[in-house]
ZADOZA-894258 format. One line per 8 residues: number of its first residue (from 1); their letters; for each residue x, y negated, z of N, C-alpha, C. Coordinates in steps of 0.001 Angstrom, whole numbers, plus 500000, padded with zeros to 6 digits. Example, Ala and Ser with C-alpha at 12.3 -4.5 7.8 and 13.67 -1.06 7.14 Angstrom:
BEGIN
1 = AS = 513190 505690 507800 512300 504500 507800 513200 503300 507800 | 512850 502250 507080 513670 501060 507140 512900 499970 507870
This chain:
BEGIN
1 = XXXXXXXX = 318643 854424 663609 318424 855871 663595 317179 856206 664416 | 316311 857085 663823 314743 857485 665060 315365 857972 665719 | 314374 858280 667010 314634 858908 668179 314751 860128 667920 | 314572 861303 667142 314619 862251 666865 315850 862843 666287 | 316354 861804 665409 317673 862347 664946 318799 861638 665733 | 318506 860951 666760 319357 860954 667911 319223 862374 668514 | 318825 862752 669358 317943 863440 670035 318656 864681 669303 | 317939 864937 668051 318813 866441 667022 320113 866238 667372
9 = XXXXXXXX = 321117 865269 666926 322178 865115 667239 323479 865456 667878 | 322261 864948 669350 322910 865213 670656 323098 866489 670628 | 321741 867247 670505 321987 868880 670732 322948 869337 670266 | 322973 869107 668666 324416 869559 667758 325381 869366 668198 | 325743 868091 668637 327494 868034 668894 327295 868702 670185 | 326496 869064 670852 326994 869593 672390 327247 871214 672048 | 325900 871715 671337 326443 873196 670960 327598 873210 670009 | 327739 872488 668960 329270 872327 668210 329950 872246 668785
17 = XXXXXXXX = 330208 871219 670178 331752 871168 671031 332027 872499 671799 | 330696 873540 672401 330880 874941 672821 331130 875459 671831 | 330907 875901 670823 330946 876609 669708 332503 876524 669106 | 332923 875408 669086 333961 875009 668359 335523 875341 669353 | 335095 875078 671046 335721 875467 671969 335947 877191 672203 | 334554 877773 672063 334754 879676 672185 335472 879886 671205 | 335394 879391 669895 336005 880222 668533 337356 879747 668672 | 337936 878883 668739 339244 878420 669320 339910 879347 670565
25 = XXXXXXXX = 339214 879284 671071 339771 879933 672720 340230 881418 672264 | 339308 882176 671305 339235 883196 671306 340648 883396 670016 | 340536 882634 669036 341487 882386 668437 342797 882383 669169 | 343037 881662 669606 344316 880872 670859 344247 882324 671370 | 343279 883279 672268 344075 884508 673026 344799 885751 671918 | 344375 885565 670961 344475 886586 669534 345859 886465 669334 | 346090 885276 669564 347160 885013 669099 348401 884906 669579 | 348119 884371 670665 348993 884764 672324 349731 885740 672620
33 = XXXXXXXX = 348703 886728 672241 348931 888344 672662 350007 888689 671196 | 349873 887940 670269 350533 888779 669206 352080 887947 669421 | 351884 887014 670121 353743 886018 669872 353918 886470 671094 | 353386 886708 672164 353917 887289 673535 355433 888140 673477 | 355312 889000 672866 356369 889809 672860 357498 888877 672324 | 357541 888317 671413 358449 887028 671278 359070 886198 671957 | 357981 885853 672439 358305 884433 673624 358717 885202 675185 | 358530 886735 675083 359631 887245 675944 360535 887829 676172
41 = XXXXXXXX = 361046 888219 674876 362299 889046 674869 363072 887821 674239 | 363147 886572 673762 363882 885721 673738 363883 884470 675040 | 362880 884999 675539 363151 884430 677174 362777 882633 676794 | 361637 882481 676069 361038 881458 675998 360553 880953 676994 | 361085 879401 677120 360210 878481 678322 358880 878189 677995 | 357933 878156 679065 356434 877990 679258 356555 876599 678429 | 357050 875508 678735 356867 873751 677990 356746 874579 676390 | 357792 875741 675626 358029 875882 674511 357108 876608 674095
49 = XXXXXXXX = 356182 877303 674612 354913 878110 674510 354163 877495 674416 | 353560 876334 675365 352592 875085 674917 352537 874310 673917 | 354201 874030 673875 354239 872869 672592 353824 874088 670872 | 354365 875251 671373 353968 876076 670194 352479 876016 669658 | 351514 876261 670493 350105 876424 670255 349613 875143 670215 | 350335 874115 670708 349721 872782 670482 349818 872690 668909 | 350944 873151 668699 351112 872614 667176 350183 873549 666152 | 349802 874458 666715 349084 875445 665806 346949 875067 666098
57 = XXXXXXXX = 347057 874354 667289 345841 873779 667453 345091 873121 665837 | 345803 871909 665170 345067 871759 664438 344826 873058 663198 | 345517 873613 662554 345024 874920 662206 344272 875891 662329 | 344032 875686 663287 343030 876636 664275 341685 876112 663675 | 341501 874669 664444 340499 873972 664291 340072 873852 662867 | 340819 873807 661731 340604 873423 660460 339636 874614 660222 | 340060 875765 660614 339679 877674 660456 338615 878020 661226 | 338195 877625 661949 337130 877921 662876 336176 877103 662152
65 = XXXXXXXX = 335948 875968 661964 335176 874297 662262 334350 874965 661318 | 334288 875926 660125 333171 876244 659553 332126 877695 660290 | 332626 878033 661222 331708 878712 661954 330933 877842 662978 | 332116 877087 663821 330918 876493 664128 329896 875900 664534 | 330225 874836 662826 329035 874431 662291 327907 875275 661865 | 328204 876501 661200 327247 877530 661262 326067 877583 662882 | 326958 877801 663680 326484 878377 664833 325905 877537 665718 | 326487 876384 665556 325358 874923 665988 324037 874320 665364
73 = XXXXXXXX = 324568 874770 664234 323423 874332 663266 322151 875605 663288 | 322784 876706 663739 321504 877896 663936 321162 877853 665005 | 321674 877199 666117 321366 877621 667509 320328 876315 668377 | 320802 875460 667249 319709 874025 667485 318707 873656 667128 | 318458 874310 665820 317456 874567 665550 316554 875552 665632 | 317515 876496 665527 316523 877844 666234 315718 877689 667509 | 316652 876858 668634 316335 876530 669483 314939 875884 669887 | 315092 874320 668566 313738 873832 668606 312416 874129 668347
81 = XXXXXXXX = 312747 875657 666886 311973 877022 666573 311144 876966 667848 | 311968 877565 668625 311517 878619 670313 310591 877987 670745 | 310885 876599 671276 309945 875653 671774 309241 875022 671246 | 308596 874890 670103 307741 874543 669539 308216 872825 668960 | 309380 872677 669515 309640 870837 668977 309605 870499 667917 | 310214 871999 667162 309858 871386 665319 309150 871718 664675 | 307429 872299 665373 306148 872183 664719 306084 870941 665433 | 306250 870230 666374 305913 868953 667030 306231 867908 665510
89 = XXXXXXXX = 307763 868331 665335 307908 866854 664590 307063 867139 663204 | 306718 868483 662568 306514 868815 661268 305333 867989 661823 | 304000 867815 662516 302714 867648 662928 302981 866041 662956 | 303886 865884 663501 304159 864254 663706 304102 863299 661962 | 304524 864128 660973 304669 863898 659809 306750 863483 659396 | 307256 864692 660205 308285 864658 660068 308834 865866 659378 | 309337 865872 657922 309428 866828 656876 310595 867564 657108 | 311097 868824 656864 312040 869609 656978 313373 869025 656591
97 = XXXXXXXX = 313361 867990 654929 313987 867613 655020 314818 866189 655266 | 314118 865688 655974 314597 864846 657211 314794 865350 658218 | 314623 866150 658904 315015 867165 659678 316327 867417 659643 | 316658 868375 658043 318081 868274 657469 318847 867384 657560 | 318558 866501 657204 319128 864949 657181 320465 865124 657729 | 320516 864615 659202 321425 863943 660082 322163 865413 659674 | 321991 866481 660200 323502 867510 660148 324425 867851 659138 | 323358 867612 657678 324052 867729 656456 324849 866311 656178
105 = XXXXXXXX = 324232 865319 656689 325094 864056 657147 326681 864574 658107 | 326314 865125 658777 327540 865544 659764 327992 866656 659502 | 327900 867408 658719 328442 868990 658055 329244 867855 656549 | 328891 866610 656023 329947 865947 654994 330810 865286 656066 | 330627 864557 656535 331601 863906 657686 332473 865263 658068 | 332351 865680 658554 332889 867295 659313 334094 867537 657717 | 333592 868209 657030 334406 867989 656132 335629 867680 654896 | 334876 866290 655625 335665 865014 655099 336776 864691 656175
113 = XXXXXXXX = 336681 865349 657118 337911 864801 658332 338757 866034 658038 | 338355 867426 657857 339339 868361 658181 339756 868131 656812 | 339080 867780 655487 340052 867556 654039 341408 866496 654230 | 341350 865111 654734 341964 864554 655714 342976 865085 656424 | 342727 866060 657470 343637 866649 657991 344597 867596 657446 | 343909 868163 656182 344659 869326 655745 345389 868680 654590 | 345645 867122 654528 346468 866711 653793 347447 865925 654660 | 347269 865148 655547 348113 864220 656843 348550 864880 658311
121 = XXXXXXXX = 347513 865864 658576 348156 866279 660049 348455 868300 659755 | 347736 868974 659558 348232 870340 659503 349426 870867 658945 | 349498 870467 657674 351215 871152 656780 352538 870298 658057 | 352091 869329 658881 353469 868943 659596 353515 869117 661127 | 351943 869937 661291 351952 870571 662764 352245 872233 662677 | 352230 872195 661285 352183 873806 660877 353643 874048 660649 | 354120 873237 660054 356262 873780 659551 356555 873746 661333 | 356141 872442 662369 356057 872136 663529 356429 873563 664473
129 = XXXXXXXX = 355187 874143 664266 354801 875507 664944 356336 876537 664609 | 356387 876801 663348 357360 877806 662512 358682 877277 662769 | 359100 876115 663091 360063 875674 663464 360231 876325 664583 | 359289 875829 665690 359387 875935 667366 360021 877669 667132 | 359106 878584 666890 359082 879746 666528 360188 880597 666323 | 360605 880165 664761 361652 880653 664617 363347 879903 665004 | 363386 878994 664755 364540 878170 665324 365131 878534 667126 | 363639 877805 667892 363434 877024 669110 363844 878410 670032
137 = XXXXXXXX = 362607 879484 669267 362624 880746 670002 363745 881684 669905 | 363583 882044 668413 363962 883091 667976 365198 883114 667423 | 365807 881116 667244 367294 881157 667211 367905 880856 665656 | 367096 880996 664683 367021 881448 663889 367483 879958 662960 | 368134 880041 661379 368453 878633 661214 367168 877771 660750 | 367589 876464 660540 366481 875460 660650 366707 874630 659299 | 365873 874383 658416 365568 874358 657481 364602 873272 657040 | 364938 872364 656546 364014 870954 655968 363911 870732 654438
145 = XXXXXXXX = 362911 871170 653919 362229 870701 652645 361716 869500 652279 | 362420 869314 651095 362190 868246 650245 361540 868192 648887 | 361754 867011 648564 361506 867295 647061 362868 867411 645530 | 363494 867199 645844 364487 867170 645626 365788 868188 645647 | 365883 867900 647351 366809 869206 647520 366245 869488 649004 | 367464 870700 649467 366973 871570 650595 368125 871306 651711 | 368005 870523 652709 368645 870963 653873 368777 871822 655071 | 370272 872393 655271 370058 873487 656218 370923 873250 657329
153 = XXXXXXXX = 370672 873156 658456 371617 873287 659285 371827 874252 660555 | 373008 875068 660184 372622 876300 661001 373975 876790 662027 | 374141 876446 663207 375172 876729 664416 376330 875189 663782 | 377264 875702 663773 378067 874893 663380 377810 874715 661956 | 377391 874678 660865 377478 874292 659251 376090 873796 658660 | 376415 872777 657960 375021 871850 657280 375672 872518 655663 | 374241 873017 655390 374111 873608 653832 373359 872149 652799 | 373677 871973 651933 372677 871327 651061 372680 871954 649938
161 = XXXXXXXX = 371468 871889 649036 371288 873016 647611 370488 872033 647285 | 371017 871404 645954 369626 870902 644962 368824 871394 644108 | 368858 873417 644076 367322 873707 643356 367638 875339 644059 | 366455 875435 644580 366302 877342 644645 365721 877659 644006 | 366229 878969 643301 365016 879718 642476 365371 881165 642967 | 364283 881163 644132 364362 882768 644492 363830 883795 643543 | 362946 883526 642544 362842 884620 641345 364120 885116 640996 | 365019 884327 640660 366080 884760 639825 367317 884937 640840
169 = XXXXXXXX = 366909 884548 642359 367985 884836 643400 369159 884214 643035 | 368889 882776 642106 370075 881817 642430 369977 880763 642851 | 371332 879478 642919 371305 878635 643898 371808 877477 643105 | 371225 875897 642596 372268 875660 641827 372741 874155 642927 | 373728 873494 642664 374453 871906 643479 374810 873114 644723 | 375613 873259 645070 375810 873675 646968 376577 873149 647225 | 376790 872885 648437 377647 872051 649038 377374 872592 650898 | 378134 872971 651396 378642 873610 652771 379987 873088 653280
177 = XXXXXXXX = 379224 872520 654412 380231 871329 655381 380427 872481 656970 | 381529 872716 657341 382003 873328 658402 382541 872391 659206 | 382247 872741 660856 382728 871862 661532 383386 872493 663046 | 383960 872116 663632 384413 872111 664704 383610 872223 666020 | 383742 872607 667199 382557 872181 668231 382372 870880 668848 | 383172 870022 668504 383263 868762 668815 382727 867886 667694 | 382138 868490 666475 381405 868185 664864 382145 867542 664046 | 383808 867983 664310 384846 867256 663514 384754 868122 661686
185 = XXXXXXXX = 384278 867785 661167 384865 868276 659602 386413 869012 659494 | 385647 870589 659415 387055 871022 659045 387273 871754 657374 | 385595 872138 656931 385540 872779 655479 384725 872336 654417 | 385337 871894 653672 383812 871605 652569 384043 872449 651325 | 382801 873355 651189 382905 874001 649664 382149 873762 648974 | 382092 873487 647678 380932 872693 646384 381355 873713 645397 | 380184 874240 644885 380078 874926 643684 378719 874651 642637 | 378907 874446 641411 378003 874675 640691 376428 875102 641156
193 = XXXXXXXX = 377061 876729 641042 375563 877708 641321 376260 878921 642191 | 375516 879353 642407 375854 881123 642967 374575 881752 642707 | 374831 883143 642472 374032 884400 642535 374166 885179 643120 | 372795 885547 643400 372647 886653 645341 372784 887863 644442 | 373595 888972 644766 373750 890631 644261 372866 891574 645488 | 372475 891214 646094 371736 891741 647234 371971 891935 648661 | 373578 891361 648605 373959 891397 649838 374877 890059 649959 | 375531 889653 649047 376297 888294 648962 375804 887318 648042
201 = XXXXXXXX = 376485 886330 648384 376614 884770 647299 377486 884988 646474 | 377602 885170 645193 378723 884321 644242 378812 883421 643613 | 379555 882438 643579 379839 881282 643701 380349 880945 642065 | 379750 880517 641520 380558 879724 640237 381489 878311 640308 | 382547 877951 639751 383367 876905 639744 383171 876394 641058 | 383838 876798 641723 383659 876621 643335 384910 875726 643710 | 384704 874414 644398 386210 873959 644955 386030 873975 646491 | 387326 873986 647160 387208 874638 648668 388057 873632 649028
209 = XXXXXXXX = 387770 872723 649948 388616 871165 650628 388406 871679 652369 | 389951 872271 652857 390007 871844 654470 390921 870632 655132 | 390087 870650 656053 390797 869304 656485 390796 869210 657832 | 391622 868657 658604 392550 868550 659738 391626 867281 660297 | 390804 868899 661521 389689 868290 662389 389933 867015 662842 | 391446 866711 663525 391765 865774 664298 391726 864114 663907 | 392069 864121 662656 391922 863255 661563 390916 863221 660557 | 390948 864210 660011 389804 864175 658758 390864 864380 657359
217 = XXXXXXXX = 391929 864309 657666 392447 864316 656329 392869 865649 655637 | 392848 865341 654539 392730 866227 653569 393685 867735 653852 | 393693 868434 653830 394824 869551 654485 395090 870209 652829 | 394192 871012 652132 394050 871579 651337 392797 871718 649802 | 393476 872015 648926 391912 872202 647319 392540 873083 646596 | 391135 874048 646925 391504 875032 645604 389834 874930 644770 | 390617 875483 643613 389519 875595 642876 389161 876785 642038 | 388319 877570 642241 388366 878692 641789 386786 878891 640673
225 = XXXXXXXX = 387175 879846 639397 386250 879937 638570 384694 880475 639434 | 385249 881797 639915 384119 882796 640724 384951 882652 641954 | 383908 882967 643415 384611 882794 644307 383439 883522 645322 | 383119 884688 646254 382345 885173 647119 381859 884204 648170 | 380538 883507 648459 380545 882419 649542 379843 882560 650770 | 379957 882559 651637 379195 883022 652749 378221 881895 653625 | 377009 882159 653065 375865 881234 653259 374654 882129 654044 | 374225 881108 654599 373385 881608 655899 371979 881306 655273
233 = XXXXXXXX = 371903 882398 654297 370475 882395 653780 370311 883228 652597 | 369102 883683 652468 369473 884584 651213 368401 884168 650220 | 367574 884726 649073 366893 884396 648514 364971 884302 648968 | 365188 885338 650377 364056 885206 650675 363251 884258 651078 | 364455 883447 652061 364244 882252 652836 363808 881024 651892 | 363505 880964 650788 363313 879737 649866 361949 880071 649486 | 361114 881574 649924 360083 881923 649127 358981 881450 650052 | 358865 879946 650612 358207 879809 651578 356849 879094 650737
241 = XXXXXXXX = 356559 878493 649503 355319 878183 648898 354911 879388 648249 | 354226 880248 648980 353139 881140 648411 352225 881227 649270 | 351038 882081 649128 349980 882124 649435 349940 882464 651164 | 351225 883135 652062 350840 883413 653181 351483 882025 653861 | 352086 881038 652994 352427 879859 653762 351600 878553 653055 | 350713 878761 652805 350494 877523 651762 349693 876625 652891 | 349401 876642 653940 349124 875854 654984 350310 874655 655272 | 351937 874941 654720 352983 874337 654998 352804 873171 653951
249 = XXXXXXXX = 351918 872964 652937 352348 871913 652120 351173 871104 651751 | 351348 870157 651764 349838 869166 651590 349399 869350 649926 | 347967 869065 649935 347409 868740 648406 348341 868248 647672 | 349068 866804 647764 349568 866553 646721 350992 866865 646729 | 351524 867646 647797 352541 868621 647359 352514 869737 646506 | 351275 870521 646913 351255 871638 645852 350654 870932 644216 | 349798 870018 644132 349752 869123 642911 351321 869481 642490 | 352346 868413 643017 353562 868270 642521 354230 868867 642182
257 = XXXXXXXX = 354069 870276 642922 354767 871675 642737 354569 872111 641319 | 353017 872499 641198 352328 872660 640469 352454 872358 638663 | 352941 870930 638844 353237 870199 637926 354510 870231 637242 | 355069 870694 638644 356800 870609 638169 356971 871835 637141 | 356327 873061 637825 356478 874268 637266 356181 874721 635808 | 354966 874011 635619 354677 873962 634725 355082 873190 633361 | 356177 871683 633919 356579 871751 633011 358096 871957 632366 | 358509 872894 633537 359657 873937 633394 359460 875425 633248
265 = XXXXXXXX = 358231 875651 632463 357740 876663 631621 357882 877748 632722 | 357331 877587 633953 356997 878722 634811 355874 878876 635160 | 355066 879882 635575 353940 880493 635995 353297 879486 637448 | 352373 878433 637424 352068 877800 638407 350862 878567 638827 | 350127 879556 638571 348700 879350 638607 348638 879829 640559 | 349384 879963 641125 349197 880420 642806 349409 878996 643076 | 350179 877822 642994 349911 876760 643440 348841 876210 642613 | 348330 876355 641380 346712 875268 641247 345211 876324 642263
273 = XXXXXXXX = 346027 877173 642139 344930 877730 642824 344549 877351 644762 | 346159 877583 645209 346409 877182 646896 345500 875456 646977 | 346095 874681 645725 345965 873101 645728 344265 873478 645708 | 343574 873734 645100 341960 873753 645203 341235 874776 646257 | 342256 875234 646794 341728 876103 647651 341691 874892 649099 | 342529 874003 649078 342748 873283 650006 342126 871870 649862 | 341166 871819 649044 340342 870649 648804 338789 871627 648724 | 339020 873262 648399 337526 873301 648649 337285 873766 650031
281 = XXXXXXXX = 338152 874357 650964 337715 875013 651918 336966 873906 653166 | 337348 872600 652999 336880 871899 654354 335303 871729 653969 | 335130 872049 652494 333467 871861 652387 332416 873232 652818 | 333616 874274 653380 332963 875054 653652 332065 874686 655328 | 332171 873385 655782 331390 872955 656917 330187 872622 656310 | 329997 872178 655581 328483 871164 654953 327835 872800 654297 | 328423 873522 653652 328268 874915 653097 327323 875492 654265 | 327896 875427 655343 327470 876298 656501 325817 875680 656684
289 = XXXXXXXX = 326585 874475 657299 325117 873374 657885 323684 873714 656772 | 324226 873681 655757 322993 873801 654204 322542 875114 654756 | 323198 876266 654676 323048 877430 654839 322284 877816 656220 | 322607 877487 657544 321807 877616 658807 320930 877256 658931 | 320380 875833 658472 319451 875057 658307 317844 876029 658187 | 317544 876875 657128 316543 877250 656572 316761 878771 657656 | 317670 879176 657590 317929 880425 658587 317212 880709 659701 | 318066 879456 660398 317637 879363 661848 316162 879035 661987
297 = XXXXXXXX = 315485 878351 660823 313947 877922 661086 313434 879467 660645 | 313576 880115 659906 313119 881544 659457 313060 882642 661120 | 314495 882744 661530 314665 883517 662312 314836 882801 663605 | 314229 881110 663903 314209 880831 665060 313422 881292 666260 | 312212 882015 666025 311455 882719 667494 311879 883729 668075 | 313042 884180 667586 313345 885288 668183 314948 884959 668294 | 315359 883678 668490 316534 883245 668836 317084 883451 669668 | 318648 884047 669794 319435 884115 671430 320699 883624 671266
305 = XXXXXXXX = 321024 883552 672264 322687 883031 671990 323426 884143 671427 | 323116 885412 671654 323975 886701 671385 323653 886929 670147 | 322573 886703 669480 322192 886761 668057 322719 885894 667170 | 322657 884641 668103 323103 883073 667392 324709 883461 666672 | 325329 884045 668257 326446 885050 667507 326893 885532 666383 | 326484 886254 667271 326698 887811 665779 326575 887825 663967 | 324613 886889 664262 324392 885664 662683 325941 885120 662465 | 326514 884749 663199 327152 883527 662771 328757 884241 661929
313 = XXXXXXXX = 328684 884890 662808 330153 885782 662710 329671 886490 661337 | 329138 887070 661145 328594 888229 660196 328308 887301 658895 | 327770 886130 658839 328165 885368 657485 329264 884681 657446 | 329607 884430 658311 331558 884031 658479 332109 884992 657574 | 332047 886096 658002 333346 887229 657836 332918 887650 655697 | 331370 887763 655705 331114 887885 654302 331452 886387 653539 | 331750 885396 653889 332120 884451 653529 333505 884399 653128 | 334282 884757 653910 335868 884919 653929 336220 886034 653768
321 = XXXXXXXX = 335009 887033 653468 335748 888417 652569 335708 887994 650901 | 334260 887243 650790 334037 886559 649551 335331 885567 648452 | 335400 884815 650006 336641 883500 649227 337832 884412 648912 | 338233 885325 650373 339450 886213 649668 339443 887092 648893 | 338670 887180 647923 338383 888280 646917 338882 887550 645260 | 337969 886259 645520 337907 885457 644866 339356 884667 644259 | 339794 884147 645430 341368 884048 645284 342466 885144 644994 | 341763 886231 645406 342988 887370 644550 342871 887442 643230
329 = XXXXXXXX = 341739 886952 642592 341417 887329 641314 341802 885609 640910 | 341902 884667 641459 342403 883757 640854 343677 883451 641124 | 344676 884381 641772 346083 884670 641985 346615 885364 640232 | 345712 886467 640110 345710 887230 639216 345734 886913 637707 | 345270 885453 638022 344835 885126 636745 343728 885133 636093 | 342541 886481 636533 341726 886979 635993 340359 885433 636341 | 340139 884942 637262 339460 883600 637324 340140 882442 637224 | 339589 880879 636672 340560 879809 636378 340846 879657 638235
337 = XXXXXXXX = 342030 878521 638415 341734 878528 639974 340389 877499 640446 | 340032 876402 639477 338356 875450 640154 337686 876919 640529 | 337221 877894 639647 336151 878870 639863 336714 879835 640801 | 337856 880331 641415 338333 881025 642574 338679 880193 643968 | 338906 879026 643695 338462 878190 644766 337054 877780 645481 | 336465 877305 644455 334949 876965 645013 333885 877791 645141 | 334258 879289 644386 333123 879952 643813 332439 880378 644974 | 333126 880778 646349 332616 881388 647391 331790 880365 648224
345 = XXXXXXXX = 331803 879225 648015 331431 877689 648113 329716 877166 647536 | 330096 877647 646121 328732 877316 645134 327760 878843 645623 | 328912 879654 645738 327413 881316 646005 326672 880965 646794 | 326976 880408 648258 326601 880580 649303 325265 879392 649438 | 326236 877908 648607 325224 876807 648882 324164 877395 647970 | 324054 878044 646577 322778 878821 645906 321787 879475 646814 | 322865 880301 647388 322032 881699 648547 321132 880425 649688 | 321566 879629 650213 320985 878328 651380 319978 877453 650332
353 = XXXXXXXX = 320134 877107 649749 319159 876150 648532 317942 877552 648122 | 318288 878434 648017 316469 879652 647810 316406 879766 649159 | 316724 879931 649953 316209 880063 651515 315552 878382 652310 | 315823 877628 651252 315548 876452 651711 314115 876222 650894 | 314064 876371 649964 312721 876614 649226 312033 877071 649399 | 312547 878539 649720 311656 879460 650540 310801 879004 651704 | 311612 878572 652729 311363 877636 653916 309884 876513 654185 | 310679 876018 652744 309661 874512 652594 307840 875192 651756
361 = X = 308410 875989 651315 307031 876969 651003 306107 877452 651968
């Protein structure tokens, strides 16, 4: 590697590790302030407050990491703008884009780790978080997704259900095990299906087995056609793959989802859309880097950190007013989901590629 794109480098990751640290921090107090009231009227321990935001750390990071790269990539070069280092290297016979080089090198790397992450570490630091949250804190029952079926286990009783379909607010396989405080088996009820009326379960071909904690043996079976069942959950609690949770499920979960739905003649297009939304957003780092690049050399003599700012934030926010516009209309149907996923992706690298021309002109 020349001495120069060492040298570039260094600068980058040092303003990237500030950059990447303020937008986090500032993130982390935003957020603080909004679970505060939580974590004190349920009289949450400090260890359970840490481990909370620990788990929400990589999320954070995934959400920030394209600002900034923005904001390193404008502030380092702008920087070298100020001081004259990158008419030094242009004079040296060192071209703009070698210049580019190394960061658009490290804006794909960058990337390529949070795509990575947002398939192996976030969806299981993220259920992580919502667990701590609602369970840990707030008491609330606790709930493990599969592929298959759904386990619940909530005070004394383990639920199992092998299909929810909260559209239609039914339930089909159930099976509800009651127990003792000592976790002796005292109830098991299995039914078919049930349907939620808005306030209860009803239960189709339902059989009801109690049994004599002390032993286990059989006490009683009835079996009833319809039967009212009292389950600790309603139809809402299953509506957890949509768009304000889709951080909970990896790429090739929502793939699978995706797939399933479709070929049980239901409406997938919010999971192909979440699934490409979550393979295009980590390229929104290399997006940035392309994009600052020509910027920061345009508007580097009159560079500040408070400007470096504000730049940075202000195509952030038109960026992510962009993507979320984009995705409502590919929620909608009205765009396929490739073109409501990436589109805010391809605008921007267009808008950075004429400013880069411009540049080299």
């Amino acid at each position: 590697m020349l001495l120069f794109s060492r040298y570039l480098l260094a600068t980058f990751f040092r303003l990237l590790a500030l950059s990447l640290a303020a937008f986090v921090g500032l993130y982390l107090l935003v957020d603080f302030f909004e679970r505060i009231d939580d974590f004190l009227e349920y009289r949450a321990s400090a260890a359970l407050c840490v481990t909370y935001f620990l788990n929400k750390l990589p999320l954070i990071i995934t959400q920030v990491a394209p600002l900034a790269c923005l904001l390193a990539t404008f502030m380092t070069l702008g920087g070298f703008t100020r001081t004259g280092e990158l008419t030094a290297m242009h004079a040296g016979g060192i071209s703009l884009g070698r210049v580019a080089a190394p960061l658009l090198r490290m804006g794909l790397l960058f990337s390529l780790i949070i795509l990575a992450a947002n398939e192996f570490i976030v969806p299981t630091t993220t259920k992580e978080a919502r667990h701590i949250l609602t369970t840990e804190v707030k008491g609330g029952p606790t709930v493990l997704y599969k592929q298959d079926k759904i386990w619940l286990r909530h005070k004394q009783t383990i639920l199992n259900i092998r299909m929810a379909r909260p559209v239609q607010q039914t339930l089909e396989g159930i099976t509800l095990l009651s127990f003792d405080p000592d976790f002796h088996i005292r109830q098991r009820i299995e039914a078919d299906s049930a349907v939620f009326d808005g306030h209860q379960w009803h239960g189709q071909k339902v059989i009801t087995r109690t049994f004599d904690p002390s032993n286990g043996n059989l006490l009683t079976e009835q079996n009833q056609t319809e039967q009212t069942i009292s389950l600790p959950v309603t139809p809402e609690d299953f509506k957890v793959p949509g768009s304000k949770r889709n951080e909970d499920l990896s790429i090739s979960e929502l793939k699978r989802l995706a797939k399933k739905l479709r070929r049980e003649g239901y409406n997938s297009t919010r999971f192909e859309v979440d699934m490409h939304t979550r393979i295009a957003a980590p390229f929104a780092c290399l997006v940035m880097v392309f994009l600052g690049i020509p910027f920061a050399i345009r508007k580097g003599r009159g560079t500040s950190l408070a400007f470096g700012i504000a730049v940075s934030v202000a195509i952030g926010a038109v960026y992510f007013i962009l993507h979320a516009a984009l995705l409502a209309f590919g929620y909608a149907g009205t765009f396929p989901p490739l073109v409501a996923a990436w589109g805010a992706n391809v605008l921007f690298l267009l808008f950075g590629a004429w400013l880069f021309l411009y540049s080299e002109g």
